[in-house]
MDAnalysis code that builds the backbone (N, CA, C; Angstrom):
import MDAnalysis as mda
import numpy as np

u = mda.Universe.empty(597, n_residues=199, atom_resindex=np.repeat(np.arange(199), 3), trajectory=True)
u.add_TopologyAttr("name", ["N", "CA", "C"] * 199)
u.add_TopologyAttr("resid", np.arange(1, 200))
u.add_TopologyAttr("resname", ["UNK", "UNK", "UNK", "UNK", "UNK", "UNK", "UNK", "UNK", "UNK", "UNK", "UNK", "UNK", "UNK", "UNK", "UNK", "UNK", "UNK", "UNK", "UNK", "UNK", "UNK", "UNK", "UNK", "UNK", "UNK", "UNK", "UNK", "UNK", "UNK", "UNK", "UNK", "UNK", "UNK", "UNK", "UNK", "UNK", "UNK", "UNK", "UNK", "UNK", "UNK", "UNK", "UNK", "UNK", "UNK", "UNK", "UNK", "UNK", "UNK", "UNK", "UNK", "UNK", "UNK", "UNK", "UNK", "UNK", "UNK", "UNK", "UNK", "UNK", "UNK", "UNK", "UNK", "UNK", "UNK", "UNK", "UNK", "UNK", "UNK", "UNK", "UNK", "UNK", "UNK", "UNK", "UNK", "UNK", "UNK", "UNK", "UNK", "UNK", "UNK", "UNK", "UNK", "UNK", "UNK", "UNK", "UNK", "UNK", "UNK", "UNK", "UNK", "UNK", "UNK", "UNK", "UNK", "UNK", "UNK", "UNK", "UNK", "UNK", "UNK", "UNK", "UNK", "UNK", "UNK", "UNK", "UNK", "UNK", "UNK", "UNK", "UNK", "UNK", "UNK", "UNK", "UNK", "UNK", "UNK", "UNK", "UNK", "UNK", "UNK", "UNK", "UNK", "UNK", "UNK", "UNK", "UNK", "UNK", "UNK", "UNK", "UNK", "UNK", "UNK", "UNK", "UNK", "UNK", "UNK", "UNK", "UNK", "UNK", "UNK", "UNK", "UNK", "UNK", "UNK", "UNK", "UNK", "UNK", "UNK", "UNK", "UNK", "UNK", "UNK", "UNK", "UNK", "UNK", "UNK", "UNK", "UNK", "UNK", "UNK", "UNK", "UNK", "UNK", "UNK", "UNK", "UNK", "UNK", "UNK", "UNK", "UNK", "UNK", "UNK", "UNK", "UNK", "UNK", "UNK", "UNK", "UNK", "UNK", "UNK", "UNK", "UNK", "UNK", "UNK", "UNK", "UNK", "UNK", "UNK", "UNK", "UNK", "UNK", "UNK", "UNK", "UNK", "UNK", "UNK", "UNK", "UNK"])
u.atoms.positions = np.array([
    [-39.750, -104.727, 62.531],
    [-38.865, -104.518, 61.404],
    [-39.306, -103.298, 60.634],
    [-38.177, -102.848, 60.021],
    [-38.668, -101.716, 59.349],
    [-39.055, -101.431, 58.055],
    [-39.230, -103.028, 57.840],
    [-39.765, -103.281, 56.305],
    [-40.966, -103.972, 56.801],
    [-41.339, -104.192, 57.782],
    [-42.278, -105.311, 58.067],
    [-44.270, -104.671, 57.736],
    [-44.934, -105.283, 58.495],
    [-46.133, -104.148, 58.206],
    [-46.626, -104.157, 59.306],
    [-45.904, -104.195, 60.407],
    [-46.985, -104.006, 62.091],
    [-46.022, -102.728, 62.566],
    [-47.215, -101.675, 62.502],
    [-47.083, -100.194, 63.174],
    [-46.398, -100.761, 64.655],
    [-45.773, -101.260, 65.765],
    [-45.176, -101.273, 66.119],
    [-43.990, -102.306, 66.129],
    [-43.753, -102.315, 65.041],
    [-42.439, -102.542, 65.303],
    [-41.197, -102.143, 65.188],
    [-39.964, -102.647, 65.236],
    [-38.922, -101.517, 65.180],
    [-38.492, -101.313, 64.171],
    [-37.222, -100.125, 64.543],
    [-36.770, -98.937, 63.394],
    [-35.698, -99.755, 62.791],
    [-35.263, -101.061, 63.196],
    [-34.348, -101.750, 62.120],
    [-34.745, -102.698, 60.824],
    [-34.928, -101.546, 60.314],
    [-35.605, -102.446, 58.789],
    [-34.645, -103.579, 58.207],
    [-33.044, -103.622, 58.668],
    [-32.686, -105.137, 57.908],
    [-33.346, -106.228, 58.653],
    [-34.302, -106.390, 59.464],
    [-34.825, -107.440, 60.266],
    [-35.560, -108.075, 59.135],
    [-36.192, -107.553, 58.425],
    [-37.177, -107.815, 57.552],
    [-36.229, -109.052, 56.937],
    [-36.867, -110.334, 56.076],
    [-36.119, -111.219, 55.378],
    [-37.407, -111.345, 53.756],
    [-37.016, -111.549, 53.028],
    [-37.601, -111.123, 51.956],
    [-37.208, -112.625, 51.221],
    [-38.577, -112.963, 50.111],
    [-37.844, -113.777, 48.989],
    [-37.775, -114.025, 47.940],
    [-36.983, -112.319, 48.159],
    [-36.587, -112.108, 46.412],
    [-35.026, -112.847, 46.726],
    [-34.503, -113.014, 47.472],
    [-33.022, -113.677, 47.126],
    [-32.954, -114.836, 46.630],
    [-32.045, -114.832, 45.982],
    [-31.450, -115.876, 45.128],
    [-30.998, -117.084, 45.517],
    [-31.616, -118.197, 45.377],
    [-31.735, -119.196, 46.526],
    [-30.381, -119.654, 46.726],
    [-29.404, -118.970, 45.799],
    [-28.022, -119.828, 45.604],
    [-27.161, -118.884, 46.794],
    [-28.012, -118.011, 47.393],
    [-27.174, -117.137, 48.441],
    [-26.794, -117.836, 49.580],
    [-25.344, -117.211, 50.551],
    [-25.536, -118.327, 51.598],
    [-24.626, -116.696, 52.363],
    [-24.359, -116.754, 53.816],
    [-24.068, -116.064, 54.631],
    [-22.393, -116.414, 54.186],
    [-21.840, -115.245, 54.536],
    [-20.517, -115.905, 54.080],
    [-19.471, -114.195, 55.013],
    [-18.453, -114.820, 55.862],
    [-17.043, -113.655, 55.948],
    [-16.290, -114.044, 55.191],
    [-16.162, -114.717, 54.028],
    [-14.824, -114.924, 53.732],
    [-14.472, -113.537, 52.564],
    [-13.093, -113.793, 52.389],
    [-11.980, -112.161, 52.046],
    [-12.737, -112.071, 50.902],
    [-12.969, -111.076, 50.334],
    [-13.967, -110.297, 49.281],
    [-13.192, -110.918, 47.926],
    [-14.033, -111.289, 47.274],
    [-13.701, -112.154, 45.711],
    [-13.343, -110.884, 44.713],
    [-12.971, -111.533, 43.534],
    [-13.068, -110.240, 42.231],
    [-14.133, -110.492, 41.368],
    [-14.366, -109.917, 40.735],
    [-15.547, -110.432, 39.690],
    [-15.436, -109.428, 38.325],
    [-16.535, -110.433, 37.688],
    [-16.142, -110.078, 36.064],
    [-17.358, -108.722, 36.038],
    [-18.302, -108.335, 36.790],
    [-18.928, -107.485, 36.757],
    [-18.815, -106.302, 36.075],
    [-19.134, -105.623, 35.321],
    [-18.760, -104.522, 34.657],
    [-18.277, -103.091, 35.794],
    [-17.661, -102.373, 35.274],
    [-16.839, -101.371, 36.426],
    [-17.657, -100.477, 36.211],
    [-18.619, -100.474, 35.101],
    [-19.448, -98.773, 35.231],
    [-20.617, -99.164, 36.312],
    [-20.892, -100.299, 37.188],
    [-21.684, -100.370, 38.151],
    [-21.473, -99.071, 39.190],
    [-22.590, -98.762, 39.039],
    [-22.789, -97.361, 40.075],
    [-23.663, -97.301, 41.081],
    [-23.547, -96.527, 42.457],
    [-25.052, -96.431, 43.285],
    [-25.226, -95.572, 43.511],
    [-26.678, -94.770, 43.425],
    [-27.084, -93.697, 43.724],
    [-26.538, -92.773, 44.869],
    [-26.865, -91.451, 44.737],
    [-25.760, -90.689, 45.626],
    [-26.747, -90.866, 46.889],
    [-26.310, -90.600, 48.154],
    [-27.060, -91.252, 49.881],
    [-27.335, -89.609, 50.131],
    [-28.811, -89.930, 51.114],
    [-28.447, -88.513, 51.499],
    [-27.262, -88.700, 52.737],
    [-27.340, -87.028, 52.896],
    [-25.640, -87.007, 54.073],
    [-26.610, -87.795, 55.468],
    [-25.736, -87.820, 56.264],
    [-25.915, -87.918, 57.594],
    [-25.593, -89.305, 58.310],
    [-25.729, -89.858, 58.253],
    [-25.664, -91.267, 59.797],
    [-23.865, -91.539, 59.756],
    [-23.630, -92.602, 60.776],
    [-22.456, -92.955, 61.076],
    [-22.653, -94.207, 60.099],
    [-21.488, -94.519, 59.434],
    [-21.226, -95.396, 59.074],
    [-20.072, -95.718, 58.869],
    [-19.519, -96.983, 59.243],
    [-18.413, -97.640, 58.721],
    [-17.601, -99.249, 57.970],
    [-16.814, -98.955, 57.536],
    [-16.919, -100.334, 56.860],
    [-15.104, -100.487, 56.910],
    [-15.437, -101.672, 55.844],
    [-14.104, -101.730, 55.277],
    [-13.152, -100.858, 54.759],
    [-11.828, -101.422, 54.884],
    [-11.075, -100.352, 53.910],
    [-11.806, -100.114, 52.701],
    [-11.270, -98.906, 51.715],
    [-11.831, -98.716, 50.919],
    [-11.210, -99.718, 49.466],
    [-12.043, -100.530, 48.694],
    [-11.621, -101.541, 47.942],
    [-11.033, -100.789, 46.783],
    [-9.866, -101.611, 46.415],
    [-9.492, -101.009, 44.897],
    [-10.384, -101.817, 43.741],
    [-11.190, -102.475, 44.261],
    [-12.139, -103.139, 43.025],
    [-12.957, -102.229, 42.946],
    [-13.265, -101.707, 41.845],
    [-14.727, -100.613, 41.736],
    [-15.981, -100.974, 42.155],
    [-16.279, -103.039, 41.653],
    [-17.311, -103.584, 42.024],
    [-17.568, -102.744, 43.464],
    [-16.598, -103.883, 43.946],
    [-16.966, -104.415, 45.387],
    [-17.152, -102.856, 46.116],
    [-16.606, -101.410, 45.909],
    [-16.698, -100.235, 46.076],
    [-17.975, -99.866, 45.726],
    [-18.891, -100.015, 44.621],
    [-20.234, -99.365, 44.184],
    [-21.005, -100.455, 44.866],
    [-20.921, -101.716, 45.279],
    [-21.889, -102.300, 46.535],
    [-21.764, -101.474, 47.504],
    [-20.758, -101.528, 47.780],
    [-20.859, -101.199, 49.474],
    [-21.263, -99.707, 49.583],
    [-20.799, -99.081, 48.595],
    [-21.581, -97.662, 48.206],
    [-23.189, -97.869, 48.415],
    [-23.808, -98.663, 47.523],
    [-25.087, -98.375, 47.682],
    [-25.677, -98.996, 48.733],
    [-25.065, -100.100, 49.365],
    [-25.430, -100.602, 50.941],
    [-25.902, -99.457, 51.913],
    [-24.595, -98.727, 51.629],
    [-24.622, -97.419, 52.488],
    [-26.013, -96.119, 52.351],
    [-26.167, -95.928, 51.377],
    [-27.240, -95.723, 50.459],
    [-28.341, -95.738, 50.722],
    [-28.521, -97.118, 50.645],
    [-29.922, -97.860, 51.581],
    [-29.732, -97.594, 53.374],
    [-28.851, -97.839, 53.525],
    [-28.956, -97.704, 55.516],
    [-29.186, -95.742, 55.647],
    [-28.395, -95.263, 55.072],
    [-28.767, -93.815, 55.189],
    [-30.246, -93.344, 54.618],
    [-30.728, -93.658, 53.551],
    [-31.774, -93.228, 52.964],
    [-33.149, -93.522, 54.222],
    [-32.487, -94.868, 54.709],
    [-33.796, -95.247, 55.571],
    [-33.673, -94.412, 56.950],
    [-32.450, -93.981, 57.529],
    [-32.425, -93.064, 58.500],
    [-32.683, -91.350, 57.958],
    [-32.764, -91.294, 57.140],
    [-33.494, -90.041, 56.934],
    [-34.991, -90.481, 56.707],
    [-35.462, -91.237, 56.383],
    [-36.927, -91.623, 56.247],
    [-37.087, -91.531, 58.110],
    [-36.512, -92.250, 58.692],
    [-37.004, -91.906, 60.055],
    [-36.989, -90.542, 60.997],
    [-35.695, -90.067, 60.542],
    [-35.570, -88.355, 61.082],
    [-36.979, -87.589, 60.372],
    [-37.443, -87.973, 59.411],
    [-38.929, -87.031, 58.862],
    [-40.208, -87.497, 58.932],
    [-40.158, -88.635, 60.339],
    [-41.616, -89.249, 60.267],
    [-42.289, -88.093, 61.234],
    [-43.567, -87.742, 60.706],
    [-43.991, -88.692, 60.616],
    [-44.608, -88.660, 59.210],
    [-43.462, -87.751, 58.649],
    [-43.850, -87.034, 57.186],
    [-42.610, -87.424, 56.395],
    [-42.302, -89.086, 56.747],
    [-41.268, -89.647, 55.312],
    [-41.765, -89.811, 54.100],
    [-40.840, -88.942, 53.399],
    [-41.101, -89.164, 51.714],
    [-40.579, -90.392, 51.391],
    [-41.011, -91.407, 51.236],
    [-40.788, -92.923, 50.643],
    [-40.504, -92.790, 49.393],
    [-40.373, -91.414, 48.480],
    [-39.711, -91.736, 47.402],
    [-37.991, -91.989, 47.043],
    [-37.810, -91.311, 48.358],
    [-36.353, -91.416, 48.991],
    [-35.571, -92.527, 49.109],
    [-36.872, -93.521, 49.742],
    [-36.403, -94.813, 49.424],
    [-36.396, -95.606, 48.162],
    [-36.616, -95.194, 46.970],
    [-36.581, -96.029, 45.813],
    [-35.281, -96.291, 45.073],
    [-34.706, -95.339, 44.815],
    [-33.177, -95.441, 44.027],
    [-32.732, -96.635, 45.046],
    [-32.757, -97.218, 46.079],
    [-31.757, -98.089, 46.605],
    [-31.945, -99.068, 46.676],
    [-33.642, -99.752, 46.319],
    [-34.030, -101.052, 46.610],
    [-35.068, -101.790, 45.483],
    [-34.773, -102.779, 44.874],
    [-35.450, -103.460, 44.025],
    [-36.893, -103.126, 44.670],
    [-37.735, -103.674, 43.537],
    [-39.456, -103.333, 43.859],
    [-39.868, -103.806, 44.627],
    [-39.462, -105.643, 44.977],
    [-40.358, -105.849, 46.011],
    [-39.699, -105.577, 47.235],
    [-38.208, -105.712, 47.487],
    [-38.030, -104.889, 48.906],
    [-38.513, -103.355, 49.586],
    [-38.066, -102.714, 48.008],
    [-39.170, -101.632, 48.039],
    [-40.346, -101.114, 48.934],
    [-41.219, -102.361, 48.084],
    [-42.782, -102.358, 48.674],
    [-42.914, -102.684, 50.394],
    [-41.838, -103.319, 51.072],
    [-41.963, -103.835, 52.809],
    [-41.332, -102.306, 53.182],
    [-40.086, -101.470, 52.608],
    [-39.969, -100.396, 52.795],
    [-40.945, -99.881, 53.191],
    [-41.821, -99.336, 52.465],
    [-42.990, -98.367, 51.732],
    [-44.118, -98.644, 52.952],
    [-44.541, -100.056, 53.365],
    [-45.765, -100.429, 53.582],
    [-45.083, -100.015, 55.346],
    [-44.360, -100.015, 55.555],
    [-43.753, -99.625, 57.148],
    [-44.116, -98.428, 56.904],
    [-43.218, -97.751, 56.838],
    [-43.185, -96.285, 56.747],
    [-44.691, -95.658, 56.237],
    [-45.492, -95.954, 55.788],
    [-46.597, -95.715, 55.536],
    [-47.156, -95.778, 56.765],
    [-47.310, -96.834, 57.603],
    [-48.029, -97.313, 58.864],
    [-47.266, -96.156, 59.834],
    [-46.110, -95.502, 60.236],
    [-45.996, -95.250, 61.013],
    [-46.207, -93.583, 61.089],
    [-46.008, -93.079, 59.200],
    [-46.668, -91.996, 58.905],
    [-48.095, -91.624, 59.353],
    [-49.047, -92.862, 58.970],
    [-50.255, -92.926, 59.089],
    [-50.416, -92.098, 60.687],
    [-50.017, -93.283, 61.539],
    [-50.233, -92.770, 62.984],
    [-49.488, -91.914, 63.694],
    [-49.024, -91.360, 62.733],
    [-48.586, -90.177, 62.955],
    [-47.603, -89.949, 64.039],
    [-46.311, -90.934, 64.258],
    [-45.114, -91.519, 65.157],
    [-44.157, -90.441, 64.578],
    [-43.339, -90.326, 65.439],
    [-41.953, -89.634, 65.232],
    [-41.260, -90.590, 65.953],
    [-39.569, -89.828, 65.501],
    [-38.024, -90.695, 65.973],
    [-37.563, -89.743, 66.609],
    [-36.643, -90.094, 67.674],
    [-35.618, -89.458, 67.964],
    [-34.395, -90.337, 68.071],
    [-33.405, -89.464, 67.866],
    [-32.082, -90.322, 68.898],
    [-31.503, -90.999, 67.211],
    [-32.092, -90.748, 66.203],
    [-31.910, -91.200, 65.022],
    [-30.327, -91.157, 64.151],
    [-29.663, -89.869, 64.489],
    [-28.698, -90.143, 63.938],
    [-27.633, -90.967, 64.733],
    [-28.016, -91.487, 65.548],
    [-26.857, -92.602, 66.465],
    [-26.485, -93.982, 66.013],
    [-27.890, -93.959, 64.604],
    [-27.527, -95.098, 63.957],
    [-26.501, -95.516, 63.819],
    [-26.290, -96.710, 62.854],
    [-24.267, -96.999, 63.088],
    [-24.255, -98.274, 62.210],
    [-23.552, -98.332, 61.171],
    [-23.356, -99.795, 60.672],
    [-21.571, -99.957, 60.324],
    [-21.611, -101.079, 60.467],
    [-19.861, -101.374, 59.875],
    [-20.261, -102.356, 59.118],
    [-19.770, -102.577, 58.071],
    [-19.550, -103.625, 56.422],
    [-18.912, -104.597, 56.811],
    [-18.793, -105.848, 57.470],
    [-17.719, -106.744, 57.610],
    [-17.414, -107.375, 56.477],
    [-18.242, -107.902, 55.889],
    [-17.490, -108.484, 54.342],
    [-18.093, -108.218, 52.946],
    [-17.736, -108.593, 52.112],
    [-18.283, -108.109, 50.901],
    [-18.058, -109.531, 49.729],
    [-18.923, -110.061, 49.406],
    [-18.518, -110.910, 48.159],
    [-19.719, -110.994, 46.819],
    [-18.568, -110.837, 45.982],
    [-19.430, -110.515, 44.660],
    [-19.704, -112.567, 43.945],
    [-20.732, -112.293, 44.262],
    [-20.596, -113.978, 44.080],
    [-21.511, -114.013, 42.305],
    [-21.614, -113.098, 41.373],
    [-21.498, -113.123, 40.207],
    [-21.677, -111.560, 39.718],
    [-21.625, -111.478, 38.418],
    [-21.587, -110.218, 37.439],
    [-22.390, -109.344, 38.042],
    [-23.588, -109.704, 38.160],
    [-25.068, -109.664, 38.581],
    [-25.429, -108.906, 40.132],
    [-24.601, -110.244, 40.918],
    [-25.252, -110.115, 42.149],
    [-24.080, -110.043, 43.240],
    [-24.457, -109.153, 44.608],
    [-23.224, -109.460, 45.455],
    [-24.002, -109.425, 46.756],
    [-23.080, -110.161, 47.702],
    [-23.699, -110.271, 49.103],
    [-22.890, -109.015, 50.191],
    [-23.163, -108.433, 51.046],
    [-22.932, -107.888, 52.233],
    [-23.242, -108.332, 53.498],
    [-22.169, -108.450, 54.320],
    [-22.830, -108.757, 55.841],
    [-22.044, -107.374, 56.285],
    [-22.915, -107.088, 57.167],
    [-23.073, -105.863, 57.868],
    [-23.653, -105.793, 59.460],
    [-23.274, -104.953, 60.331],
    [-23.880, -105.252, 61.941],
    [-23.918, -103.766, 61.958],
    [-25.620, -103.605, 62.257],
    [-26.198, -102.393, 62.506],
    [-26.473, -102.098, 63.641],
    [-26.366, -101.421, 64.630],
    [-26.877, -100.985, 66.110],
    [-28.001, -99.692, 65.419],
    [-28.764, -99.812, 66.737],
    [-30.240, -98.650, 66.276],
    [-30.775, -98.453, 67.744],
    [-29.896, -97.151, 67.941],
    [-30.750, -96.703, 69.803],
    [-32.062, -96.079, 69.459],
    [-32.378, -95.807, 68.136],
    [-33.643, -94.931, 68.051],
    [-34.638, -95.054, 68.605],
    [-35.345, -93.723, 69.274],
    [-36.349, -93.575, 70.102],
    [-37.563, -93.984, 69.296],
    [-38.623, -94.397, 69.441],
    [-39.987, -93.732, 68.671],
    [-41.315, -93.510, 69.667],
    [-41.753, -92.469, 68.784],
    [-43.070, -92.571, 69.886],
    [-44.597, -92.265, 69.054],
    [-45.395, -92.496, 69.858],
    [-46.875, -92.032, 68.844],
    [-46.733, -90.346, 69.025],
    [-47.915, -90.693, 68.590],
    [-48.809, -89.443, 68.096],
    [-48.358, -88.216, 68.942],
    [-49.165, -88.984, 70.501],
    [-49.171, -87.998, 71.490],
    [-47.460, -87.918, 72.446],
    [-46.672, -88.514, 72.012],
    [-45.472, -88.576, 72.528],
    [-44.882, -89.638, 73.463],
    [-45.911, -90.600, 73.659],
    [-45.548, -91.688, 74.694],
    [-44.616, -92.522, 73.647],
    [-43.862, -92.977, 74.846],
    [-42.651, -93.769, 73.805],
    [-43.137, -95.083, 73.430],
    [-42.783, -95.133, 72.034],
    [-43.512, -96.976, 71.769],
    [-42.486, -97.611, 71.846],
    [-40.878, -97.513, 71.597],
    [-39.730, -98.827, 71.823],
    [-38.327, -97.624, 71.977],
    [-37.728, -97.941, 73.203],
    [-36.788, -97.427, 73.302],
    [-35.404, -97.826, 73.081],
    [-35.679, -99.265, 72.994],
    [-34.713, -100.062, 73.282],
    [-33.725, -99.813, 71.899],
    [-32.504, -100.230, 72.680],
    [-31.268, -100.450, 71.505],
    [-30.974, -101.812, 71.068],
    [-31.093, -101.552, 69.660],
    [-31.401, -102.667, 68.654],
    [-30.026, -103.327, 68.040],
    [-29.384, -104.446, 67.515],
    [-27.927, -104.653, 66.981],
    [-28.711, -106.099, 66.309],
    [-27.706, -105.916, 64.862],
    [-28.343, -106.950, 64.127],
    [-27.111, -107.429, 63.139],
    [-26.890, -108.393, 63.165],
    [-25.583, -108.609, 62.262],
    [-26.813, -109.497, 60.868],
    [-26.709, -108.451, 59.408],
    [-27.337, -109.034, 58.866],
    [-26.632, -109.410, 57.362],
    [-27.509, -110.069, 56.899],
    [-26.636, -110.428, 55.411],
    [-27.661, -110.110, 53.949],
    [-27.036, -109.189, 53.240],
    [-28.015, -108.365, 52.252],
    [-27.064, -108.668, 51.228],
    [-28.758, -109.187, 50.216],
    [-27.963, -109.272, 48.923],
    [-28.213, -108.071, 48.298],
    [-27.417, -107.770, 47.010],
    [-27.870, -107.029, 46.418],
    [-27.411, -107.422, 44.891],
    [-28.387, -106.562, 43.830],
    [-28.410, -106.771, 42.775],
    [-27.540, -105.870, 41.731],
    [-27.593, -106.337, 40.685],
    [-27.002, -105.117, 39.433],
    [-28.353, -104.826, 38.740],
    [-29.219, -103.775, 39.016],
    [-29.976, -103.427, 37.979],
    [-29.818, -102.075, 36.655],
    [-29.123, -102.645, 35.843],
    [-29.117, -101.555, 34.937],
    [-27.952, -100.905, 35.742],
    [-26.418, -101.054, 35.832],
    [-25.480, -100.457, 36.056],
    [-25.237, -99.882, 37.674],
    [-26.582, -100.129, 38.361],
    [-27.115, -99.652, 40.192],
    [-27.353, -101.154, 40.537],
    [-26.214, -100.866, 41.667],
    [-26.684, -102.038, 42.408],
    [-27.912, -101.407, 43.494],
    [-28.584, -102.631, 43.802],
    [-29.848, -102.110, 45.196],
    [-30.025, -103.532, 46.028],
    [-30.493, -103.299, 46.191],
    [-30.556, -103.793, 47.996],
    [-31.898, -105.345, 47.491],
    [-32.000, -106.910, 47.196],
    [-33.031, -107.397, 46.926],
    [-33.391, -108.167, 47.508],
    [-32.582, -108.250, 48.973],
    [-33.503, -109.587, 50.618],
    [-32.317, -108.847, 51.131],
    [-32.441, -109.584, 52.147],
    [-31.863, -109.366, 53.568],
    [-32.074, -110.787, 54.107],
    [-31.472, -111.018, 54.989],
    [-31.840, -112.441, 56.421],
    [-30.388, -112.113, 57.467],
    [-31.214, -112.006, 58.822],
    [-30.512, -111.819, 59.862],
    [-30.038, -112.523, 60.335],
    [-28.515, -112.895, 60.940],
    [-27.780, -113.672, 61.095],
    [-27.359, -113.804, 62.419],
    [-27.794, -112.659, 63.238],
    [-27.778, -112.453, 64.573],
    [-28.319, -111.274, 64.954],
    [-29.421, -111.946, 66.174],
    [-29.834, -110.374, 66.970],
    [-29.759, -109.811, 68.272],
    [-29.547, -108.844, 68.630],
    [-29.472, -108.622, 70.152],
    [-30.128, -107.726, 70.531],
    [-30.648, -107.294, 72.224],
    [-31.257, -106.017, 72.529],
    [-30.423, -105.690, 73.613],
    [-30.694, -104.358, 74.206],
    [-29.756, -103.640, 74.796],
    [-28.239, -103.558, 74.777],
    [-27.807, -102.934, 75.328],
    [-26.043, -102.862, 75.669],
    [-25.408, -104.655, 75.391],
    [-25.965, -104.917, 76.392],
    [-25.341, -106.648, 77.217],
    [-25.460, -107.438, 76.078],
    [-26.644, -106.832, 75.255],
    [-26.766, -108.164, 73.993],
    [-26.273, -107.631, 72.882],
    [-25.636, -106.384, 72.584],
    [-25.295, -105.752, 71.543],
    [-24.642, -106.762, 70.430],
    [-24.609, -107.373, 69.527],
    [-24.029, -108.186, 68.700],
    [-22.814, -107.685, 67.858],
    [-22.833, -106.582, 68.108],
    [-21.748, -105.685, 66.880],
    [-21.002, -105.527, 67.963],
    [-20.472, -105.260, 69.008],
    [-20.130, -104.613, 69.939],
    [-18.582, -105.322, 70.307],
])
């Protein structure tokens, strides 16, 4: 996982499950709710680059500045991997409460350390399947990420090639007008082509 803390493991950090969520969370597709949430909720701007796709675009502002900063977080962390083995982890802060944060941080540290690179990185790929704002506060995302990314050590031998697909479910928070990213738990996983879960 890519929040996890073992130098080999993989480049899909929603694997990680965290417990900062809110025990009242539950996995959910059903059609995206409205909520009383305030409309100046905002998410930090992403850097450019990965594929991503989602839903239409919502006329609720909420449910629009989640899925904004969802996006946010999945891009921020694929540029953390396009610059290993020299990721600036400050990159990752605007998008994720502290303690998800910190499983961020403590990966990417380990793979900096040993000095790993990525390739094959921008092939990343997520689609948004649902969105529910289940209070003012807080909203859930399920999302299915595929991740062909290469990695390798030091000296260039490959440590995991494999293609990764994860249908996961991320909460996220309102802190101070930004929503961010505060657990995750995976709801389905697959490897290669044959097991692709998004697919």
């Amino acid at each position: 996982s890519s929040d996890g803390t073992d130098a080999t493991s993989t480049t899909t950090e929603e694997s990680a499950t965290t417990t900062e969520s809110p025990s009242t969370t539950t996995a959910t597709t059903t059609t995206p709710t409205t909520s009383a949430a305030p409309e100046t909720s905002t998410a930090p701007t992403a850097p450019p680059t990965v594929a991503t796709t989602s839903l239409p675009v919502s006329t609720d502002p909420v449910e629009a500045a989640v899925v904004a900063a969802y996006q946010a977080a999945f891009d921020s962390w694929t540029e953390c991997l396009r610059t290993l083995p020299s990721c600036d982890v400050q990159g990752l802060v605007p998008y994720r409460t502290e303690t998800y944060l910190d499983l961020a941080i403590v990966q990417a540290g380990l793979w900096n350390d040993a000095g790993q690179s990525a390739e094959n990185v921008d092939s990343r790929n997520t689609t948004v399947e649902s969105v529910e704002i289940v209070s003012s506060g807080q909203a859930n995302v399920i999302s299915c990420e595929v991740d062909p990314t290469v990695r390798r050590d030091s000296v260039g031998t490959i440590i995991d090639d494999s293609l990764e697909s994860a249908r996961v479910l991320f909460v996220l928070v309102d802190e101070g007008g930004v929503w961010k990213i505060s657990g995750s738990e995976d709801l389905e996983v697959g490897q290669g082509e044959d097991g692709n879960v998004c697919a």
